[in-house]
N, C-alpha and C positions, 0 to 999 in steps of 0.2 A: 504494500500500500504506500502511495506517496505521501509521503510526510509536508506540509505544509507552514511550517513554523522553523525557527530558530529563536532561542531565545537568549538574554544573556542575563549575572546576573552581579547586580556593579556597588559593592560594598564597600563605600566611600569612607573619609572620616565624618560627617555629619547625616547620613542618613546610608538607607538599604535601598535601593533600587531594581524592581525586575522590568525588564521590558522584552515583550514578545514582539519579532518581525515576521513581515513575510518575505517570499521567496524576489519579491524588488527589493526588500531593504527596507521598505515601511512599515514604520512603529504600526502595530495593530494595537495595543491596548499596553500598560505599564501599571504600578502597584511600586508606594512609595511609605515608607517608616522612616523618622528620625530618631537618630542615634546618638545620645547626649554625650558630652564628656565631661570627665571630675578632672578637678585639678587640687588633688589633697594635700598640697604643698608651692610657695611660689615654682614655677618653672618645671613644676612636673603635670604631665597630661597622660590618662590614662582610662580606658573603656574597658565594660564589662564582657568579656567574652562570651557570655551564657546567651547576654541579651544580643550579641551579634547572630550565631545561629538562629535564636528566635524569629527577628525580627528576618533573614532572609528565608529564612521556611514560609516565613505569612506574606510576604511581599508576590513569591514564588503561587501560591496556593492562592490568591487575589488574584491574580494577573488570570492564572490559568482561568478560573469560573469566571472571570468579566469579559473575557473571549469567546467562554461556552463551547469550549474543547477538553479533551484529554489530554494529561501530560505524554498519553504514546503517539499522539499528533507533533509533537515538535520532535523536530530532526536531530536537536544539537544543543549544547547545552556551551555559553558563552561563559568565562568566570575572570571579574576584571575586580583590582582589590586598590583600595590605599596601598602601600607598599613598604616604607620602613617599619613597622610599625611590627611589637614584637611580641610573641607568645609565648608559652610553655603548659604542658601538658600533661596528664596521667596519659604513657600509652597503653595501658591495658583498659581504665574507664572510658577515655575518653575527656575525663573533666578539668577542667584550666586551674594551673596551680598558682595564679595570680593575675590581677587584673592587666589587660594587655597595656603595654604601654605603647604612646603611640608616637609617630614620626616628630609631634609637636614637642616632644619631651626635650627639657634642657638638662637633666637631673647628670649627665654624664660629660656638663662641660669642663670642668678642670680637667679630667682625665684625657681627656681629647687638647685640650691645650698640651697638656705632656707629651700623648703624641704625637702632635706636629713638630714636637725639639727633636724626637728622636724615631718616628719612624717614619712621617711625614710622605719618602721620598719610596721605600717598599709597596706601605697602602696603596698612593696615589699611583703604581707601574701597575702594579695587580689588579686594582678594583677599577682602576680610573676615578675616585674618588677621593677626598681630602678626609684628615679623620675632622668628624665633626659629630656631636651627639644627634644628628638629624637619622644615622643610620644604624643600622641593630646590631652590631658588633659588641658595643658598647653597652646597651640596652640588655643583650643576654648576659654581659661579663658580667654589670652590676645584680642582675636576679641570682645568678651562679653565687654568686659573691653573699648576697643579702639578704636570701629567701632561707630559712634555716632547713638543714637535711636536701638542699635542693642540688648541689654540687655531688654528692656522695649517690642518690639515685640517678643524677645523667651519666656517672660513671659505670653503673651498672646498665646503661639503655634501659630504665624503666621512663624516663622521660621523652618530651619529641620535643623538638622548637619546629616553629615557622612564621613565615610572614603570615596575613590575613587569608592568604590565597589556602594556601597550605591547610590553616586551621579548617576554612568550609568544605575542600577535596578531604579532610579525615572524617570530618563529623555527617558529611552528606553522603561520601562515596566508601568509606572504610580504606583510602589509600594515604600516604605518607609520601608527599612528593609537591615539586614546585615546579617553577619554569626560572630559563634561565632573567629575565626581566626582574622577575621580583628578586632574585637569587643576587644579581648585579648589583642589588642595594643594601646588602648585608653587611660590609664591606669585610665579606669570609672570603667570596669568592674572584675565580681568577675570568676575566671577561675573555682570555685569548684564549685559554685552555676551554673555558667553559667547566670549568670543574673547582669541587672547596679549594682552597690552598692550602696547604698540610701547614707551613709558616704562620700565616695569620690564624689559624685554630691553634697555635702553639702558643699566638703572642696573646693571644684574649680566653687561654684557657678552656676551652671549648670541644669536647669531647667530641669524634666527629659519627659518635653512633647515634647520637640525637639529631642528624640533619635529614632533611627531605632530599628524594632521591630528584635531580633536575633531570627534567626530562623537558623536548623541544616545545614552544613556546604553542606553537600548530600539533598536536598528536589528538590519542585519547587516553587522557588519565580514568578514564572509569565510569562506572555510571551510577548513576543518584543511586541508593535504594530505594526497591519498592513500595514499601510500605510508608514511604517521605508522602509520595505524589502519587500512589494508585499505580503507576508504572516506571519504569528504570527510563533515564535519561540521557544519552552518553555526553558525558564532559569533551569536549574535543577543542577547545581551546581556554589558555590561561595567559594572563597580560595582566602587568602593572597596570594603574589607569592611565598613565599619562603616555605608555606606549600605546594602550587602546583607540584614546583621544589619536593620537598621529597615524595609528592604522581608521578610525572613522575616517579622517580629514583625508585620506588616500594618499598620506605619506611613505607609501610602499618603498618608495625606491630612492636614489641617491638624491637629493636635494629638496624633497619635502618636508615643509616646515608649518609649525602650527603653535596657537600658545592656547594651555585650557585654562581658563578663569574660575576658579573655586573655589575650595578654603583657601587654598594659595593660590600660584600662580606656575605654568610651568612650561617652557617652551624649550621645542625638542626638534632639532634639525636632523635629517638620517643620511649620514655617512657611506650607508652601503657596507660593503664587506671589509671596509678596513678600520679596526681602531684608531679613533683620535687619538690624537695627541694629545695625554692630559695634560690639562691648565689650570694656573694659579682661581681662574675666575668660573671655566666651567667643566660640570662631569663629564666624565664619556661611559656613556652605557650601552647597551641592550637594546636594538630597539623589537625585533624578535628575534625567533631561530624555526627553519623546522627540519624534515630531516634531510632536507640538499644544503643547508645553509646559514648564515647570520645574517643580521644587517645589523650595524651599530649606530648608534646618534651622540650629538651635542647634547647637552639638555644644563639649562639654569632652571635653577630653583627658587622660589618668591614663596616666603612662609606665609605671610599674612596675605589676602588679595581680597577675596568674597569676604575672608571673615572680618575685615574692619568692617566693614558694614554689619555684617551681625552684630558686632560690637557695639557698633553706635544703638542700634535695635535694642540690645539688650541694656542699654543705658536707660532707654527711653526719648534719644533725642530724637529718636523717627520711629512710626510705630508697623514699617517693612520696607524692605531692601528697595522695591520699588517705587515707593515714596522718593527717595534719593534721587532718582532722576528729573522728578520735577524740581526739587529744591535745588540741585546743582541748575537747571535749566532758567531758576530765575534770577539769577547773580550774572553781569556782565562778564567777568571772569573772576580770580582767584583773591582780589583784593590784596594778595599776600601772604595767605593763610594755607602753609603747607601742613603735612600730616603726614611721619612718617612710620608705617604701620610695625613695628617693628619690637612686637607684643611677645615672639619669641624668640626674639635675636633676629640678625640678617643672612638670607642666605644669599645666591649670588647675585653681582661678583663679589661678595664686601665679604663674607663669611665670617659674618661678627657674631657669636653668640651673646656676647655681654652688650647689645647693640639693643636698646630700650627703646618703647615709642616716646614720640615725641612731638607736640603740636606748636609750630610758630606764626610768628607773625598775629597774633592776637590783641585787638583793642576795645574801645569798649563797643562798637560798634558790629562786633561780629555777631554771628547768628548762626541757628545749627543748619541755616544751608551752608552757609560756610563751611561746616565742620561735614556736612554732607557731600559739597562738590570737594571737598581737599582728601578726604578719603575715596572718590572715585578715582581721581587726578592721579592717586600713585598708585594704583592698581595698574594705570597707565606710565607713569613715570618709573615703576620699578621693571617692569614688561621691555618698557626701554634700553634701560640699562642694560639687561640683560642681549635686547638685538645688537646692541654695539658691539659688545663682545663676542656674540658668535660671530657677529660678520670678518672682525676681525681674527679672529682664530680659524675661519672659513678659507677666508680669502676670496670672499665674492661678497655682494650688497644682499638682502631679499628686494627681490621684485613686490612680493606681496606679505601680509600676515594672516593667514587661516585664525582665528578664534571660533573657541565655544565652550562651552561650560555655562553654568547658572549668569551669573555675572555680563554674557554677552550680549544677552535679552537688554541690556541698556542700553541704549542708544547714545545716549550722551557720552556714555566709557566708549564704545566703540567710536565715534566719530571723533573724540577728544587722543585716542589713539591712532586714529591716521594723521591728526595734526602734526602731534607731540614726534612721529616717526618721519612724515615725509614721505609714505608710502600707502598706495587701501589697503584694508580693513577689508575679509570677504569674512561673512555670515553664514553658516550653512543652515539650509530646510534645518535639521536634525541639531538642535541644539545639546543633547545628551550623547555627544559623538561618543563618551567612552564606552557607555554600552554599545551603540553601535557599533564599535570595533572590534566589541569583545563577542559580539553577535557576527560580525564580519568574517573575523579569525574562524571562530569555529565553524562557523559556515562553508570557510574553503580548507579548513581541514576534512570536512565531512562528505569535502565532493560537490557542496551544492554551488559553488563559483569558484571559479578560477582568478588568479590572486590578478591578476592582469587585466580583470574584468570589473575590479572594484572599484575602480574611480568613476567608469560608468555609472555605477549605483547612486554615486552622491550627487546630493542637488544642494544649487546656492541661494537663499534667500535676499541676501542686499552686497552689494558692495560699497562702503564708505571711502569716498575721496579726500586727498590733503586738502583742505583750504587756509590753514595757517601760512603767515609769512616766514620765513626763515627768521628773519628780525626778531619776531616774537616767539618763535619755537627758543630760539637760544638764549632771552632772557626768563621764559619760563624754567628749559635748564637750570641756567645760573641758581635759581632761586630754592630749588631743589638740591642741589649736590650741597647747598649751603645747611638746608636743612638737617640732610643727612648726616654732615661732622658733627652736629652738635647731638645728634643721637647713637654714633658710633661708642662703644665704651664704655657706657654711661653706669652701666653695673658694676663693673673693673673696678671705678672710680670710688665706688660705696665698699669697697672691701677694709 
């Protein structure tokens, strides 16, 4: 029987998302949970794992009955996850032996300042990565270290780790295994080899009977159990989100680029088969694998992007994200009033973690559009930063910038980002590209498209043009990098 469905399912850091497509690539129906997170300590961020499963078991079981199909009508099973972000496990129950902590966590900055003095130059050949607490190396050293009895059972393999991806393939499918995407970000693994690195599980202590088996980014890791969804599901593709996001946007091949606007921000150029060359300012990772192949990317990281806005939300000075657009839209321009979101340190190029927010230019005349347009402004101005340096690590301009994620529904952020760049802004139909990519992947691992057939699939909703002068793009500049010194350090400095 032909199966009609693909679905994927895209477990973010702020909510669960399932979306079912069809065999063009059109959302047919989706099913959405938010996902809170604690922060039970300044600079530490962390979710419950129980409620992860939950909430994508319901997200999954909505989607299907608002379609009014069976789960053995879908072909393929899509699985796109946050990504740093870190576990630990009974392997015999099943059940989490501490709350996950997540990519946002700063709880591992001193030790990561230690080892940029001394291993700095190993990590960053191997991983393509800088050490920095944004990645779970660190994240499992300190659980090893600080969960009591928890070192002593990973020595025996009664424990597992994995990223997010990892944790929903054991708890949905009964397998122990990753892709090398999420794998890229651990900073365990070797990106050339495509395999742990026996050195870095030496340097961070890290048993390697506790790691998931990496298997190619496009395969099938397994299928749901039955009794999840009434019928077995086959998993056939696994992706980071932000490599999903760049496989939605049709970044298959060498020189597609895209940035997705979210909690953060993250934009990822793809290199094709050959590792960049890491730099001071940006990673080089993974952008898939399957089994003819890799393709690698650029990629800068923007911790804060969507979520200043949340923030302001959850202040009370706006009562939803989409409010923000009219309030930035009624202000001539910026008055002065930058905002530099930098709630959990900076990631690139600045790679500050002791790098604080920070709001200038204030008098009495401000107002919360102010403080509404200057948090969208660097959603845009930190996106920036980040094209300069790929272009220059590239050694070519981008002609364009693909966005999407929540954040790109604003039209003021997108049109205030072709200014600020000096290049369009293209909008896609499909604003949720990372499930789509993660629906994509599995799709053409499954047979049902061919990877060279994908960009066909995708449709563009708007293109935003530059209308900025140069004159005023570069005093906007100005006004920003100014912001930013005074927020660089700022933690350092309280010590």
């Amino acid at each position: 029987m032909r199966k009609n469905y693909v679905g994927a399912i895209d477990l973010g850091t702020t909510g669960a998302r399932f979306v079912l497509f069809d065999r063009e690539a059109r959302e047919v129906t989706s099913a959405y949970r938010e996902l809170p997170l604690s922060t039970p300590r300044p600079g530490w961020v962390e979710q419950d794992p129980e409620l992860m499963i939950r909430l994508a078991l319901e997200v999954i079981r909505e989607a299907i009955a608002r379609a009014g199909i069976g789960a053995g009508d879908i072909a393929a099973l899509g699985i796109t996850v946050q990504r740093e972000t870190t576990l630990v496990w009974d392997r015999e129950t099943g059940r989490a032996l501490h709350p996950a902590i997540v990519w946002q966590d700063r709880r591992t900055a001193p030790r990561c300042e230690g080892l940029r003095r001394t291993h700095a130059d190993l990590i960053r050949d191997r991983t393509g990565l800088p050490p920095d607490p944004y990645f779970s190396a660190t994240k499992l050293e300190w659980l090893l270290t600080n969960v009591p009895g928890l070192a002593e059972k990973a020595e025996r393999e009664e424990v597992a780790f994995g990223t997010v991806d990892s944790w929903l393939l054991f708890r949905l499918c009964g397998v122990h295994a990753t892709d090398p995407t999420n794998a890229s970000r651990t900073m365990l693994f070797d990106i050339r080899r495509l395999a742990w690195d026996a050195d870095l599980l030496a340097l961070f202590s890290v048993p390697a009977g506790i790691l998931p088996e990496v298997r190619p980014s496009l395969s099938e890791f397994g299928t749901t159990r039955g009794e999840l969804f009434g019928a077995e599901i086959p998993v056939t593709g696994v992706l980071g989100d932000q490599q999903a996001a760049l496989f939605g946007q049709g970044g298959l091949f060498r020189g597609g680029a895209k940035v997705t606007w979210g909690t953060g921000a993250f934009l990822l150029l793809n290199t094709g088969g050959e590792v960049p060359t890491p730099s001071r300012a940006l990673l080089s990772t993974v952008a898939y694998t399957t089994d003819k192949g890799v393709a690698y990317a650029l990629e800068g990281s923007v911790f804060v992007a969507g979520a200043a806005i949340q923030w302001l939300r959850d202040l009370g000075l706006i009562s939803s994200a989409a409010e923000s657009e009219g309030l930035a839209r009624s202000l001539p321009g910026n008055e002065g009033v930058y905002f530099v979101p930098a709630l959990t340190g900076l990631g690139a190029p600045y790679w500050d973690p002791y790098a604080r927010g920070t709001i200038v230019g204030l008098t009495r005349g401000t107002t919360r559009a102010h403080l509404a347009r200057a948090a969208l402004e660097s959603i845009a101005y930190q996106t920036a930063d980040i094209v300069k340096a790929m272009e220059a690590e590239a050694g070519f301009p981008l002609s364009e910038l693909r966005v999407d994620g929540g954040a790109a529904r604003n039209g003021f952020l997108c049109q205030f980002q072709a200014d600020i760049l000096g290049i369009p802004v293209v909008r896609p139909e499909v604003l949720e590209t990372t499930a789509l990519g993660a629906a994509l992947a599995a799709g053409a691992s499954a047979g049902i498209w061919e990877l060279a057939d994908i960009p066909e699939l995708l449709r563009v909703e708007r293109r935003f043009e530059p209308r900025m002068s140069q004159r005023e793009r570069e005093r906007l500049h100005t006004g920003w990098r100014a912001a930013v010194e005074r927020a660089r350090g700022f933690a350092k400095e309280l010590e």
